[in-house]
C-alpha positions in Angstrom: -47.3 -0.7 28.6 -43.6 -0.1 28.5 -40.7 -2.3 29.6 -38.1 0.2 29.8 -34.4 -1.0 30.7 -32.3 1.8 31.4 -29.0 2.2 29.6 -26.0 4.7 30.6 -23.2 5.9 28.8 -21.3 3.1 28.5 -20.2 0.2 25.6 -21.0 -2.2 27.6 -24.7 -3.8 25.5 -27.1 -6.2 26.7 -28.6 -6.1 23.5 -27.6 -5.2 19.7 -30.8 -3.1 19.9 -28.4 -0.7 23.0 -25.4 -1.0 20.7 -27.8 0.4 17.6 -29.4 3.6 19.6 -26.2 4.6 21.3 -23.8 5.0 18.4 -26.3 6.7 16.4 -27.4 9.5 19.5 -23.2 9.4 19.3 -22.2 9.5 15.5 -25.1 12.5 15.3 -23.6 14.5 18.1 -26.6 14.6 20.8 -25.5 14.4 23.8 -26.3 10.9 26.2 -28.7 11.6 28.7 -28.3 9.8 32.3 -32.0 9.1 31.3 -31.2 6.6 28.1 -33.1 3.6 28.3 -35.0 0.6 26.2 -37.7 -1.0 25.6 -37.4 -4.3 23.4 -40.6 -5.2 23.6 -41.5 -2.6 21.1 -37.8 -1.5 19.7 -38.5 1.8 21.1 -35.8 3.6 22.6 -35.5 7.1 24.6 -33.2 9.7 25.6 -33.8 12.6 28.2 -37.7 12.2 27.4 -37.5 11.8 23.4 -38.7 8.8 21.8 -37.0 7.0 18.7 -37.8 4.4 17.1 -34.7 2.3 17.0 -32.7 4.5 14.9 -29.7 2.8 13.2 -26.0 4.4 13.1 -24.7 6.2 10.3 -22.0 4.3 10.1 -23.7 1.3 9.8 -26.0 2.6 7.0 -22.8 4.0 4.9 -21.1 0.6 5.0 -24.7 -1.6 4.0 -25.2 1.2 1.3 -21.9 0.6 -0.5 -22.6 -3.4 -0.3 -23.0 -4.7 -4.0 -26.7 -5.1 -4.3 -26.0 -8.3 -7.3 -29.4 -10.0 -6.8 -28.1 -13.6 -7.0 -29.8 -15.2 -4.0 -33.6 -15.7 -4.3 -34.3 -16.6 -0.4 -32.3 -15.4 2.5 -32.1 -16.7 6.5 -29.3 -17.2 8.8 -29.8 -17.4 12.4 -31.2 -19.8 14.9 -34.1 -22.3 14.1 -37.1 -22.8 16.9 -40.1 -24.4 16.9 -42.4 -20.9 15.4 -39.5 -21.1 12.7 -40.8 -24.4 11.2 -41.9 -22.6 8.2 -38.5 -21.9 7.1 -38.0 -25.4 5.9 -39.6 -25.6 2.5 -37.3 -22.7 1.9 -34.1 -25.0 2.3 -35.2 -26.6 -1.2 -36.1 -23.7 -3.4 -33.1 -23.3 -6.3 -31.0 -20.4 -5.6 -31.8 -19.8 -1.5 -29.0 -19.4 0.9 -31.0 -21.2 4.7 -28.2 -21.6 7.1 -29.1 -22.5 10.8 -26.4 -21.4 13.1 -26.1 -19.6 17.2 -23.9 -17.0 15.5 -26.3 -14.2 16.2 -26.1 -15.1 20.3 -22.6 -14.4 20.5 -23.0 -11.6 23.1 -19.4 -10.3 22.5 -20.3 -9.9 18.9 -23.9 -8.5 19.3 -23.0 -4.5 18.8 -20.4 -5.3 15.6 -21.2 -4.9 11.5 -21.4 -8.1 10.3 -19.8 -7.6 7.1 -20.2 -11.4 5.9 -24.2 -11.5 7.0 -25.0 -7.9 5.6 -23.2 -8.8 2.2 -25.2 -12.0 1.8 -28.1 -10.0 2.4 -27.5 -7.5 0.0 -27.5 -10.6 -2.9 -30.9 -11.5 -1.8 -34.3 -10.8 -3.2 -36.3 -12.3 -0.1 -35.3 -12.0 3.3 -37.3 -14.6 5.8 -37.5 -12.5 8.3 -39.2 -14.7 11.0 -40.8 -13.6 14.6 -37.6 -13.8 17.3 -38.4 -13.8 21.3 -40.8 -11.1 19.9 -42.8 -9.7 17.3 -40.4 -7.0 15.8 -37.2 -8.5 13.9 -34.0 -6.6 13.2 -34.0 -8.7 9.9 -36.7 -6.6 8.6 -34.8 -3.6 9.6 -31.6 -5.1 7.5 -33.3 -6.7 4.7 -34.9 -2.8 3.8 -31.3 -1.2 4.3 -29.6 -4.0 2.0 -32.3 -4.1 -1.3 -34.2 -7.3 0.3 -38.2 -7.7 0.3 -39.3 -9.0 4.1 -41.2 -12.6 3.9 -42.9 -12.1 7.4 -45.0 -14.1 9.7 -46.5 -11.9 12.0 -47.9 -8.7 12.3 -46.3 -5.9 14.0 -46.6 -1.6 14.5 -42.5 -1.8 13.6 -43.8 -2.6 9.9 -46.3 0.0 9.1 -45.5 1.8 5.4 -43.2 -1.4 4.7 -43.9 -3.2 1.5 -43.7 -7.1 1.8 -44.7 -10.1 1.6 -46.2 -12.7 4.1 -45.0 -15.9 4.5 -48.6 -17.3 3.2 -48.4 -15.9 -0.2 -48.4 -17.8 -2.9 -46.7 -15.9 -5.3 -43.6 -13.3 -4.7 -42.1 -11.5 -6.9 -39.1 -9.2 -7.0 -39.7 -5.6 -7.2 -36.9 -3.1 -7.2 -39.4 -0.3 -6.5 -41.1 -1.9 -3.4 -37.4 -2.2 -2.5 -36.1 1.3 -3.0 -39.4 2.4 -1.2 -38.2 0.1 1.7 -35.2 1.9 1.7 -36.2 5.4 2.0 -38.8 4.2 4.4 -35.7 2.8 6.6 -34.1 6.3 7.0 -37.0 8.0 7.7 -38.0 6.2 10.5 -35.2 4.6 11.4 -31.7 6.3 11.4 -31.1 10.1 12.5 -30.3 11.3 9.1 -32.1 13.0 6.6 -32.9 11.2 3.8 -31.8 14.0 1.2 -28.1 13.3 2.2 -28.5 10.2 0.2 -30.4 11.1 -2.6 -27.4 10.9 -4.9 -27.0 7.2 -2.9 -30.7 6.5 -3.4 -29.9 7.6 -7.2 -27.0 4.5 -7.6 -28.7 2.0 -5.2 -31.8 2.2 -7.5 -29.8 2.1 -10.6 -28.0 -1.2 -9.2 -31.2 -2.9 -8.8 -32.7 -2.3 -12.2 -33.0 -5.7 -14.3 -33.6 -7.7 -10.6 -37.5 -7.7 -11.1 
């Protein structure tokens, strides 16, 4: 069953998941419907009776896409640690991982912005730990496939059908600049409003940076 919350044409975001569906309907020129409204349950949005889900900006994607993607951080988490988080911890000693535990990602005023600092740390990972939030879909899985990272998941979810990762339970990871290209292609086809061959030339560099990260 849906939850929807309805939006309207405003800036004014409750969520970074509102700030996300608004500027790309925006940057892609179709028009905002009085009828705009989310469900963050699910990360499904909709406008005037069309469904998305949760495309990313254009904007956004251009500036993650020119991000370095120097693979010189092996696991990846900033945010906030909880109790179904616990399983970050043996992450903290692993040579090379960046875990940093912080309430950046609740300041409301910041919520709808690029974080340039976050997005380029991501882009040096190989593993993003991409843990379960309030609920089952994460917007770090969504970032970690824009920025080169494989998702390490806990849980389950619709939001990561055709995604290649791993699950936190697996023994033995290993980096695969394929299974992240795929990722990435995978992002703009299902989530962003642009059609992946305006970025084959991108695709075409992004891959080449990668090579020799396996």
């Amino acid at each position: 069953m849906a939850n929807w919350r309805r939006l309207y044409p405003t800036e004014k975001f409750i969520e970074i998941q509102d700030a996300l569906f608004f500027y790309s309907l925006r940057e892609e020129g179709i028009d905002v419907c009085d009828d705009i409204a989310v469900d963050h349950h699910t990360s499904i949005c909709r406008n005037g009776g069309k469904l998305y889900s949760l495309p990313w900006p254009r904007s956004w994607i251009t500036r993650a896409v020119a991000i370095p993607k120097k693979k010189d951080i092996q696991f990846y988490f900033r945010g906030l640690q909880t109790q179904n988080r616990l399983w970050l911890i043996p992450y903290e000693k692993i040579e090379g991982s960046h875990i940093e535990y912080t309430k950046e990602g609740r300041d409301m005023a910041a919520k709808h912005l690029f974080k340039d600092e976050y997005m380029g740390l991501m882009s040096r990972s190989r593993f993003a730990l991409c843990p379960r939030g309030v609920y089952l879909w994460s917007y770090r899985v969504f970032e970690a496939a824009l920025c080169g990272a494989i998702p390490v998941i806990d849980f389950p979810d619709e939001t990561h059908r055709g995604l290649k990762c791993y699950k936190n339970t697996d023994k033995k990871m290993l980096y695969n600049s394929n299974w992240a290209l795929d990722n990435f292609k995978w992002f703009l086809v299902n989530h962003s409003l642009i059609k992946a061959e305006e970025y084959l030339p991108v695709l075409a560099g992004w891959g080449a940076s990668l090579e020799g990260n396996t």
